[in-house]
N, C-alpha and C positions, 0 to 999 in steps of 0.2 A: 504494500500500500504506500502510494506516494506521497498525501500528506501525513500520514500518520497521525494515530488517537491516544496516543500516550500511552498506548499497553506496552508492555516487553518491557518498562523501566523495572522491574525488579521490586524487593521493597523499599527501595532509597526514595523511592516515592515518598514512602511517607515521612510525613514531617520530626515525627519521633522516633524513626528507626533509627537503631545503633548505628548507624551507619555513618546517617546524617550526622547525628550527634558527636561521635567519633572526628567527624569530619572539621564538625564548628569547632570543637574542645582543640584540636591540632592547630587550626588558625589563628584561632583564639590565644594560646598556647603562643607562636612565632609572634604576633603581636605583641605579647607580653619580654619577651625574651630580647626582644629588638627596639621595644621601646625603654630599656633599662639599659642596653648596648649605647641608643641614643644621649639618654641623659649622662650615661660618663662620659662620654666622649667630650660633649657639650660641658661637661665640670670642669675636664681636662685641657680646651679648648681654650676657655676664658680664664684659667688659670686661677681659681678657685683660692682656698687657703692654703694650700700644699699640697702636696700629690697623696695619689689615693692610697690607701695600705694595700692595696693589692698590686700587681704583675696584670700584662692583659690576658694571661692565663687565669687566672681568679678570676679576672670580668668574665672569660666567656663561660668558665662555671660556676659562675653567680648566676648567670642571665639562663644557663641552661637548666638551674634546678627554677628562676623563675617561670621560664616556659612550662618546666613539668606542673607546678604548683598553680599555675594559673590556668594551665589546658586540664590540669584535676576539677578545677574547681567551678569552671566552665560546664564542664560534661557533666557533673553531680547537678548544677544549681540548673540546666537549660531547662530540663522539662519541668521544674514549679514554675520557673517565669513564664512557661507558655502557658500552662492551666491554670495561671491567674490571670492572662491575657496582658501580658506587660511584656512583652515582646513583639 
């Protein structure tokens, strides 16, 4: 069928399969990881009050336990925000 009716999408269709959710939490997740990459940079940058106590070995796993901790807590918290409708 040439225009196609949405079947064959699997269940990623729906809005609260693991899938999905997985998906957002991973983004969400790299968001977090890279916007904490950003602000040291930006600390570093304008030259702050000294330099940081870390190596940028530390920064990328600082930023990667925050990607874990914020794509954790994205994936636990999406589906209440959906079924409160706050999403």
């Amino acid at each position: 069928m040439i225009g196609g009716d949405g079947a064959g999408r699997g269940s990623s269709a729906d809005p609260l399969s693991k899938r999905v959710r997985a998906k957002s939490a991973a983004l969400w997740g790299i968001v977090g990881g890279f916007a904490f990459l950003v602000l040291a940079q930006g600390y570093l940058l304008v030259g702050g009050v000294g330099d940081l106590p870390v190596g940028y070995a530390g920064l990328f796993a600082i930023a990667g336990g925050i990607a874990v901790a914020s794509g954790a807590l994205a994936y636990t918290t999406e589906h209440r925000l959906r079924a409160k409708r706050r999403t």
